[in-house]
KOLFINU-430923 format. One record per residue (C-alpha): x, y, z; residue in one letter. Coordinates in steps of 0.05 Angstrom, whole numbers, plus 5000, padded with zeros to 4 digits. Layout:
BEGIN
XYZa...
END
This chain:
BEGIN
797927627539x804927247528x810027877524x813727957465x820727547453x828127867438x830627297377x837327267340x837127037268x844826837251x844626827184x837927187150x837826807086x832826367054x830226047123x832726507170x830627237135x823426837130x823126587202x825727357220x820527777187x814127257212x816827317282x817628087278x810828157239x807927777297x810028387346x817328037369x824128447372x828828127326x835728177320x838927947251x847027797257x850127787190x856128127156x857328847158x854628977087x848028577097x846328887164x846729517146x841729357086x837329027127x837429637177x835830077126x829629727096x827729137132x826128387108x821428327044x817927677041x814427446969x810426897000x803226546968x802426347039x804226867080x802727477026x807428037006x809828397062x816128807087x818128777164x822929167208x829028797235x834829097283x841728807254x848428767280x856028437264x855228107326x850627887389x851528427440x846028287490x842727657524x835527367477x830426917488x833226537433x838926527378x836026097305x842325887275x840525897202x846225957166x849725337117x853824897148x858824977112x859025687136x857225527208x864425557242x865526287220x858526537233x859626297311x864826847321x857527347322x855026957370x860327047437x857526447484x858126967539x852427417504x847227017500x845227007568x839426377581x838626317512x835525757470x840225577412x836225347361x840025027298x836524927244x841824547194x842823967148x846223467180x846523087247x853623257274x852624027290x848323967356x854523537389x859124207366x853824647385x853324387460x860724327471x860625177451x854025267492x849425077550x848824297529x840324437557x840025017518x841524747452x834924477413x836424247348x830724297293x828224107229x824924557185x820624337123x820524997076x823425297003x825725927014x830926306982x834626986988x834927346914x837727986950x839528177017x833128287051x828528026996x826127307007x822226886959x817626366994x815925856949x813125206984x804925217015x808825017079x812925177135x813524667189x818324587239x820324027296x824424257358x827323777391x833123787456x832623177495x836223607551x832324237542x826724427598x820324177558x816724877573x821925197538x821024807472x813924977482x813625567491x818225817427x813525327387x807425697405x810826417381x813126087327x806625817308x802826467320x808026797275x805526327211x809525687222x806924887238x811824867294x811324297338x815723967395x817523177379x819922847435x825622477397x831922907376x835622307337x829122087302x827422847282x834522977253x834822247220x828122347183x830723037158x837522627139x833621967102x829522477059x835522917045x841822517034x839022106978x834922616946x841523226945x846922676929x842322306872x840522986840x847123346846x851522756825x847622766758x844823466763x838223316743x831523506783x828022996823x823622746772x829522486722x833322196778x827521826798x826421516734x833621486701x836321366766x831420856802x836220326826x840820806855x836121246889x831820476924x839120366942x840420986973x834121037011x835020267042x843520487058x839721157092x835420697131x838520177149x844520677183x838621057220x835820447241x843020307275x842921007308x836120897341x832021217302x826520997262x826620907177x820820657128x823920577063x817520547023x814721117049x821221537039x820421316959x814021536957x815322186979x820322216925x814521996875x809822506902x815323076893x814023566830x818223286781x822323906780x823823976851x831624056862x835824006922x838924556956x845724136950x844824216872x842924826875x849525016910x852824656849x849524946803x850425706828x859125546843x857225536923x860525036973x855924426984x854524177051x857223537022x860923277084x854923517135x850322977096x854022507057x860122537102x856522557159x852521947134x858621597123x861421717190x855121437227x855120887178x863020647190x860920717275x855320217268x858719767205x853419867157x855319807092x853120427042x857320156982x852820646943x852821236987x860021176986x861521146916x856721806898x860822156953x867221966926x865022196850x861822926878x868922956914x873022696859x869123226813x871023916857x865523896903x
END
């Protein structure tokens, strides 16, 4: 029998309190970093999942301000609009051998990431999953699915493999894809145009499909053709009809941020999107202009 693993969860919110409780439910020791307030919570009474695939259940969690010990492996889970600050509770000295295991929006944080930590410890993933935090502690699961891709082009393949077994006996579709850029730009061509079309306009998916049809075929070929230019690969048609296939009332965690006053990760997609596409001079004449007007508008 595989012994149990020591895992930090910076950040225990929607994705990371759900990833926390399945590991420690599956018999790991888990270690949630978080402010002073939410830790102590959390000490007190645990993670409560409401899941339809994973059932009710409540699981214990150790919590601290900060990471005082070496892991098997730190899940960075927090926004990244938050992620600077959270990486003061994580002292690169502390973590010992560590995996470092982002799992953000975005495509510019594992180049950050590596020049804080071991470059061949950090393993960027994707995870496909709605989750949210309604309190500290309590976590509402709504999607059937939880799947993630780990990646790290530098990081010892046994490594990778072995967290994606726990994570897999734990509840989770976890799998190891050989490609980091390709796994982060198929995140990115599903999520930029789906959290800029829907919070520009704040309407759910299935208006800004309809309403919104030119822009969002525009969108999606911009998203490709700049991931095509970074190596990785894009399919247009099948990214629309993903959209198509989406509940019509399916909202992005972008608008969602709108919608409650929170900071949107903004600059980590579009931004970000923008960067990559001014490197390879691709023109995103859409992309660019929805940017500017969620800018221009507070945001």
């Amino acid at each position: 029998m595989t012994h149990p693993l020591t895992v930090a969860v910076l950040g225990p919110g929607g994705t990371g309190g759900l990833l926390a409780a399945l590991l420690s439910r599956s018999g790991h020791r888990v270690v949630c970093l978080a402010g002073e307030t939410t830790a102590d919570t959390l000490r007190r009474t645990g993670i409560t999942v409401r899941s339809a695939q994973f059932g009710d259940f409540t699981a214990p969690v150790e919590a601290d301000t900060e990471l005082r010990e070496p892991v098997d492996a730190c899940l960075i889970t927090v926004k990244h609009t938050a992620l600077d600050a959270a990486l003061t509770r994580v002292p690169p000295a502390a973590l010992g051998d560590a995996l470092v295991v982002p799992l953000l929006n975005g495509i510019e944080h594992p180049a950050a990431l590596r020049a804080r930590h071991r470059p061949d410890r950090v393993a960027p993933a994707v995870i496909r999953v709605e989750s949210t935090r309604i309190a500290p502690g309590v976590i509402e699961h709504g999607s059937p699915f939880t799947e993630i891709d780990l990646a790290g082009d530098a990081v010892p393949p046994e490594r990778l493999a072995a967290l994606a077994g726990r994570l897999t006996a734990a509840g989770t579709a976890a799998r190891v894809v050989g490609d980091e850029t390709a796994a982060l730009w198929a995140k990115m061509a599903f999520l930029a145009p789906f959290a800029l079309l829907t919070t520009r306009y704040g309407v759910p998916l299935g208006v800004a499909r309809t309403e919104h049809r030119g822009e969002l075929e525009a969108l999606v070929a911009e998203t490709a053709a700049v991931s095509r230019a970074c190596g990785a690969p894009a399919d247009p048609a099948r990214a629309l009809a993903r959209y198509d296939a989406f509940p019509p009332t399916a909202k992005s965690s972008m608008q969602r941020d709108a919608e409650s006053g929170r900071p949107l990760e903004l600059d980590a997609i579009g931004g970000a999107l923008l960067r990559a596409a001014g490197r390879h001079g691709v023109p995103v004449p859409v992309t660019a202009r929805l940017v500017e007007e969620l800018r221009a508008a507070g945001h």
